[in-house]
C-alpha positions in Angstrom: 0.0 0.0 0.0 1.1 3.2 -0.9 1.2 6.0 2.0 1.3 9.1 -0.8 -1.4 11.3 0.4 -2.3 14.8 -0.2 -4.1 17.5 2.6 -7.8 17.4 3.1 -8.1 20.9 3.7 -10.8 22.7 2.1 -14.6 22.3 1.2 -16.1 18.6 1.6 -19.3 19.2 -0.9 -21.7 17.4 -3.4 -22.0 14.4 -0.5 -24.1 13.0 2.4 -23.0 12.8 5.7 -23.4 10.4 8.7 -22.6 12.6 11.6 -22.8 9.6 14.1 -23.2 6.7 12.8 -27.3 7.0 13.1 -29.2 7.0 9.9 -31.7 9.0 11.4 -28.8 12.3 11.6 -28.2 11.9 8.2 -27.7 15.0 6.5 -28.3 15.1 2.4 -26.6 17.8 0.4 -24.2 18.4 3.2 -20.8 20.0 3.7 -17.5 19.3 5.9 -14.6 22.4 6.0 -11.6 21.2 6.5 -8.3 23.7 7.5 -4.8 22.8 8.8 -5.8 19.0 9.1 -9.0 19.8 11.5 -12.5 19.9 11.0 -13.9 23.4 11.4 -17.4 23.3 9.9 -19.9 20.3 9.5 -23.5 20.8 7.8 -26.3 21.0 5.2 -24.3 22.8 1.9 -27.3 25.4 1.8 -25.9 26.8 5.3 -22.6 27.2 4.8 -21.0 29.9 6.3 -20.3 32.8 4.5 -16.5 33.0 5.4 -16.4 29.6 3.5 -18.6 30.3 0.4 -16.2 31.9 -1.7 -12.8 31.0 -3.7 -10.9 31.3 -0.8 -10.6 27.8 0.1 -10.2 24.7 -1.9 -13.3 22.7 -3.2 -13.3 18.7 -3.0 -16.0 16.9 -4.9 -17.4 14.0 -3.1 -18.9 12.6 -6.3 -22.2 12.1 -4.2 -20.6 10.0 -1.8 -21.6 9.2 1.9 -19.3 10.5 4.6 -19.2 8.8 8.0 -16.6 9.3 10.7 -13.5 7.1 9.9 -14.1 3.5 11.6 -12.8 2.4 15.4 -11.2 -1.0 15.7 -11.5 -1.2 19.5 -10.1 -4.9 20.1 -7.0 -6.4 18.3 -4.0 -8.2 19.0 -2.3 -7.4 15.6 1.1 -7.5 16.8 2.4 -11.0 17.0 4.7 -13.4 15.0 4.1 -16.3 12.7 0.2 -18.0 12.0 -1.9 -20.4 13.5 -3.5 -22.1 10.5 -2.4 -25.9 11.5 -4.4 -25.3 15.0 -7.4 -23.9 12.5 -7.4 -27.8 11.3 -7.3 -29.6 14.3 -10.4 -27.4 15.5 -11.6 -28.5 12.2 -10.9 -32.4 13.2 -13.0 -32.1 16.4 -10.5 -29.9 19.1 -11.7 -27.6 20.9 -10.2 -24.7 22.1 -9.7 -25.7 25.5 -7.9 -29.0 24.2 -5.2 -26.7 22.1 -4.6 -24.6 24.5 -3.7 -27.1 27.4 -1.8 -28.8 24.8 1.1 -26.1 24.7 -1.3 -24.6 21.5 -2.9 -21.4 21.3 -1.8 -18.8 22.9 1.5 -20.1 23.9 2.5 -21.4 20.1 2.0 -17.5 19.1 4.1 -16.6 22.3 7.3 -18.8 20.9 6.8 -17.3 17.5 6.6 -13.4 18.8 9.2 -14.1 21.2 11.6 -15.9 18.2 10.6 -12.5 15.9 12.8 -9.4 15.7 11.0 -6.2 15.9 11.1 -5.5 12.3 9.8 -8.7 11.5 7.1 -7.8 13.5 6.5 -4.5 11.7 6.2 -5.8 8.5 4.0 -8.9 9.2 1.7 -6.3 11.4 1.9 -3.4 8.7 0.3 -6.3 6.0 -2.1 -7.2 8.9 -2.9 -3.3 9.1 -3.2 -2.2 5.1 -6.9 -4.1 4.3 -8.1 -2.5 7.9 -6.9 1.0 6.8 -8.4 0.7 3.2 -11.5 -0.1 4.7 -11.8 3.3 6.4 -9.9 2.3 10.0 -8.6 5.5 11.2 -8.3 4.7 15.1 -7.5 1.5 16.2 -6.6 -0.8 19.4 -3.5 -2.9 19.7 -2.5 -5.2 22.6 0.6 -6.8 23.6 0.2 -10.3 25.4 2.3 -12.0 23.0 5.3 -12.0 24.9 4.7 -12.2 28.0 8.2 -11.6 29.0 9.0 -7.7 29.7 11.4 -7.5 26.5 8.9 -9.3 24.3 5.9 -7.7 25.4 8.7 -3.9 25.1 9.0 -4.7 21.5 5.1 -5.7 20.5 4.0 -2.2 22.3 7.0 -0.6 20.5 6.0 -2.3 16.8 2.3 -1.0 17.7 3.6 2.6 18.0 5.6 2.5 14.8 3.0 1.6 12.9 0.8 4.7 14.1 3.7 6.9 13.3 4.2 4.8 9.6 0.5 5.2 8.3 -0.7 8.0 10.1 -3.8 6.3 12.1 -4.2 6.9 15.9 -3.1 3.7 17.9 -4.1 3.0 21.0 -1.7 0.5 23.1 -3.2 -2.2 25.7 -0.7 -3.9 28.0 -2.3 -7.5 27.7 0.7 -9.1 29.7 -2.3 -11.3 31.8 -3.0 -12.8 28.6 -2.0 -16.4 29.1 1.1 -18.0 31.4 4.3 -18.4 30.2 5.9 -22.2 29.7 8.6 -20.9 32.5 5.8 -19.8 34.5 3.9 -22.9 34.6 2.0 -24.2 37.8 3.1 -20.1 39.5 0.4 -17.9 37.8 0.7 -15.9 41.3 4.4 -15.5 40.7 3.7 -14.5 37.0 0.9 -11.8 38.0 3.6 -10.5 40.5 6.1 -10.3 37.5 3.1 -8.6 35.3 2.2 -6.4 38.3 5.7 -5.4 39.8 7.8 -5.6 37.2 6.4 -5.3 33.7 3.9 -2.7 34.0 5.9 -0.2 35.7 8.4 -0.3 33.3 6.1 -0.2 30.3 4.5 2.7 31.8 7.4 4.7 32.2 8.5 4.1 29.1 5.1 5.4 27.7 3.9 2.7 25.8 1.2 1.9 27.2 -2.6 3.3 27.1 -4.7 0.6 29.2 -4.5 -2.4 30.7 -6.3 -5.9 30.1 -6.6 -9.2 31.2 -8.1 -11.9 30.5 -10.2 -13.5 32.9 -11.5 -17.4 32.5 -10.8 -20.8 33.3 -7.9 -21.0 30.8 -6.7 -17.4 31.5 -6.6 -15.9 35.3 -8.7 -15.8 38.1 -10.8 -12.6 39.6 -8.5 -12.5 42.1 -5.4 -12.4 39.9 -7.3 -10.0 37.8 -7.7 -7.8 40.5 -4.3 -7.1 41.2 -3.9 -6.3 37.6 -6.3 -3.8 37.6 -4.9 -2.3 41.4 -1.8 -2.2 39.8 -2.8 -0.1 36.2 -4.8 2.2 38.9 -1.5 2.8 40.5 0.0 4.0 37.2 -2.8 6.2 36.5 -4.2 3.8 33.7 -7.7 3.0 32.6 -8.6 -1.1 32.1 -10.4 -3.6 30.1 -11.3 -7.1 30.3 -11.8 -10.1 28.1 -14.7 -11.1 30.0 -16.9 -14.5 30.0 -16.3 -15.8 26.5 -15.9 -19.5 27.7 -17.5 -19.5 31.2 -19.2 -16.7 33.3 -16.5 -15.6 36.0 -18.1 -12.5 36.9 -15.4 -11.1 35.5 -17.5 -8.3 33.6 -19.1 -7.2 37.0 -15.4 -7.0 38.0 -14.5 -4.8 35.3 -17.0 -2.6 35.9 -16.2 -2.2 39.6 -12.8 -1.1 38.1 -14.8 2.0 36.1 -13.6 -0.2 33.0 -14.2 1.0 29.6 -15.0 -2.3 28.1 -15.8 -5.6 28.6 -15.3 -8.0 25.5 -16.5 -10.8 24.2 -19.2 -11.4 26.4 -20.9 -14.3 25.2 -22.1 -15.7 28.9 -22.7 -12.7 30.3 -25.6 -12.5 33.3 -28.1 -10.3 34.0 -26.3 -9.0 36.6 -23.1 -8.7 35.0 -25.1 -6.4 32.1 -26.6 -4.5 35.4 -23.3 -4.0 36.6 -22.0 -2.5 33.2 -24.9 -0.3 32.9 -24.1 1.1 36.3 -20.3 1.8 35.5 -20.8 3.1 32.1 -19.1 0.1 30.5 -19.3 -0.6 26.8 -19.8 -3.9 25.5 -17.4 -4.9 22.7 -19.0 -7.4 20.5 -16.7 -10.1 18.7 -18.5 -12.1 16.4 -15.2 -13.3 14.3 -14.2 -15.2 17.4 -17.7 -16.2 17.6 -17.7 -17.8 14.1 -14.6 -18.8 13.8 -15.0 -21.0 16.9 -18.3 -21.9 15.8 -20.2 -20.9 18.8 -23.5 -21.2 19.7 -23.6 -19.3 23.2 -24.7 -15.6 22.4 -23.9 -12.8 24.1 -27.3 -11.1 25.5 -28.0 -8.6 23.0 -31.7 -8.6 24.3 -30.3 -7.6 28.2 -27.5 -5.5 27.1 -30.3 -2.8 24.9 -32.7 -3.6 27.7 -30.2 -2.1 30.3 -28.9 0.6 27.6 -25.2 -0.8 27.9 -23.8 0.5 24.5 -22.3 -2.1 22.3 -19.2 -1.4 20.5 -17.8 -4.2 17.3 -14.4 -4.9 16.4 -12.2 -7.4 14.5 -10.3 -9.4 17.6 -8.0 -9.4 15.1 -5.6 -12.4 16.3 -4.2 -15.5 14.8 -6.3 -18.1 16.8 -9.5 -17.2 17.1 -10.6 -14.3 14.8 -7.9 -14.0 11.9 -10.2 -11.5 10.3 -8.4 -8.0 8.5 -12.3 -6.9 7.7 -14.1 -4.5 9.9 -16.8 -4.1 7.6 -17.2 -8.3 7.6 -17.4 -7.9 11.3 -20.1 -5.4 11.0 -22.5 -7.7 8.5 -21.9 -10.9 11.1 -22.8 -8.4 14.1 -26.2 -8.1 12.3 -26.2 -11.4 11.0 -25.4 -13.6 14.3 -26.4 -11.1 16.6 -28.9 -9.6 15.0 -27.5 -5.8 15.8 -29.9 -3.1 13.7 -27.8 -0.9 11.3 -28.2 2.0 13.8 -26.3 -0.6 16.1 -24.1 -1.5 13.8 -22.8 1.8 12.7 -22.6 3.5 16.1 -20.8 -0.1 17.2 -17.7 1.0 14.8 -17.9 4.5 15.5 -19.7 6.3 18.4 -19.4 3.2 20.8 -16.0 2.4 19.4 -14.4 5.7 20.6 -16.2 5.1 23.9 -14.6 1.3 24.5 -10.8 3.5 23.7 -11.6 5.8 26.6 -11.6 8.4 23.1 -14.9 9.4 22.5 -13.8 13.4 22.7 -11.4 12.4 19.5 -12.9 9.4 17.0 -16.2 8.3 16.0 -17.8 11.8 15.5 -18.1 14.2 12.3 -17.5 17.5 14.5 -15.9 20.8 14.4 -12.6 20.7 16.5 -12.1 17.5 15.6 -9.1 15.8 13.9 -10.2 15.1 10.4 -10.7 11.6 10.1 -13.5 10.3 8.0 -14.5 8.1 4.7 -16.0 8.5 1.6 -18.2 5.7 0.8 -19.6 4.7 -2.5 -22.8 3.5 -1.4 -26.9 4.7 -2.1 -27.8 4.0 1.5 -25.2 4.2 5.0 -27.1 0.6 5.2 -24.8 -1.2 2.5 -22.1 -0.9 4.6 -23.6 -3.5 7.0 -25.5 -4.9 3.6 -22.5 -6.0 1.8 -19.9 -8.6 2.8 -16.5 -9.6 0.7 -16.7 -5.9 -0.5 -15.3 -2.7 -0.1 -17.0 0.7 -1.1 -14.6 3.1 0.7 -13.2 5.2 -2.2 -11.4 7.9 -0.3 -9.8 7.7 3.2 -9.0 11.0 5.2 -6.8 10.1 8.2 -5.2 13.0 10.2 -5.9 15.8 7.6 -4.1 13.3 5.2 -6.1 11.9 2.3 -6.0 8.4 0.6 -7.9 7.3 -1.9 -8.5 4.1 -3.6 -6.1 0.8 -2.8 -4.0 3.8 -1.4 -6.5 4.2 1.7 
């Protein structure tokens, strides 16, 4: 992908926007005013200000286009060496997830690889990993560690996750994952390891600024509430916000946890209680939907989308992007199987990959919103209806993608 890009400054005209994500603030015939890579002016074309009527500024032609906020990916683990495709097969042979991974598989497998990679050969295979998500109109995305699990290993997947922001100009968000699974010279002391993750890593990855929030993840193959805990005490210490892979396999409680911690998300989700929804809804907690890991497991639990609107948890959608469970590089798939599997409404859908999104990256003052102040980050869309883009699935109607005041078009985006 090429990252030649010209400034979006000027007049956004002869489009449709989607201020929100809600069909029902769609404005036809609308505007967007663009200057020094910030968006000063968002509106219907007939009330444009007069300070931006004339010749004065630049004119860009939308071609009739929609315009939506550029999309959130606010779960992924794109940093990471090697593939899992063999472990794909023994799933396919009757495995379960479970089995793998208290065979030395999963998780761990990936762990030897990253740890075996340098950190450029992380870069590039993350970059190819990140290319299809930024063509698709990604302009903010998550990335977790949790690969490593070792404090050098875990150094250089944060570190690979910042170079890629910096590379193609998209706004990364870093998650220390370190209580992601227990290291091979850890095994039978997950106390001692949470110690090593709580003592010894964070602080370190903290001060060096790398870090953004903290997860964990909580279940019977991960780490216990109590183990989570101290995670969480500990990114409080540091000033940090936290997350939680929450009750994908079994219910822990672990999303009521979270939300005791204030979390910004819980993910996954898919045997979630009532009381772990109340909880949420109390705490302001976003729900963060992952229906690749729910396919590609073939899963037939579903999270509670019935409790989680009844309680008005909002529900975010992302990728999971990761090379065991959900080795997706399509948002826009991810929004069609939300609708599909888990029968989201476009409204839902669309405020799940931008509005919500932000919310789940602690960022809903910067992504996820067409509004003046803002960082101009949105996508031109080649569609009749803001509905195709939960309609289609195996395509890709973006045809210009503005990230930080920087404008891509095409296979370019």
């Amino acid at each position: 992908m090429t990252q030649l890009a010209t400034a979006a400054d000027g007049i956004w005209h002869h489009c449709h926007l989607l201020p929100d994500g809600d069909p029902a603030h769609a404005m036809r015939d609308g505007a967007l005013v663009v200057a020094d890579g910030r968006i000063v002016w968002v509106g219907a074309h007939a009330a444009l200000p007069a300070e931006y009527a004339g010749d004065a500024m630049p004119r860009h032609d939308a071609g009739g286009a929609w315009i939506t906020p550029g999309l959130v990916d606010c779960h992924t683990h794109l940093v990471y060496g090697g593939q899992r495709a063999d472990e794909f097969a023994m799933r396919l042979a009757g495995a379960s997830y479970e089995d793998i991974a208290r065979a030395g598989g999963g998780i761990v497998s990936t762990v030897r690889a990253t740890r075996e990679a340098s950190e450029q050969a992380l870069f590039e295979q993350a970059a190819a990993r990140l290319q299809p998500l930024l063509a698709e109109g990604v302009t903010a995305i998550e990335i977790k560690s949790g690969y490593g699990l070792s404090l050098e290993a875990e150094r250089r997947q944060l570190r690979v996750a910042r170079r890629l922001g910096e590379a193609y100009g998209v706004a990364v968000h870093t998650t220390f994952l370190g209580a992601h699974a227990l290291p091979p010279e850890y095994a039978g002391r997950a106390d001692d390891y949470i110690a090593l993750v709580c003592e010894t890593m964070l602080p370190a990855l903290a001060e060096e600024g790398l870090v953004d929030a903290v997860d964990a993840f909580c279940e019977s193959i991960g780490f216990s509430p109590a183990q989570t805990t101290r995670v969480f005490e500990a990114a409080a210490r540091h000033g940090l916000p936290v997350k939680l892979h929450a009750e994908q396999l079994t219910n822990l409680g672990g999303a009521a946890l979270a939300a005791r911690h204030r979390a910004l998300s819980a993910d996954h989700l898919e045997h979630l209680d009532e009381a772990g929804v109340a909880a949420m809804a109390a705490a302001g907690t976003v729900a963060v939907l992952l229906p690749g890991a729910y396919y590609f497991l073939r899963d037939t639990h579903l999270p509670p989308i019935a409790l989680l609107r009844a309680h008005g948890v909002p529900m975010a959608i992302a990728t999971d992007h990761n090379p065991g469970t959900s080795p997706t590089t399509s948002l826009l798939l991810m929004l069609n199987m939300a609708a599909t599997l888990f029968r989201l409404t476009v409204p839902e859908a669309l405020a799940g990959v931008t509005v919500h999104a932000a919310r789940a990256l602690g960022a809903a003052d910067r992504h996820g919103l067409l509004a003046a102040g803002r960082d101009a980050d949105f996508v031109l869309w080649n569609v009749a209806s803001p509905a195709e883009l939960v309609y289609w699935f195996g395509r890709n109607p973006a045809t210009t993608v503005v990230r930080r005041g920087q404008v891509y078009r095409g296979a370019s985006a």
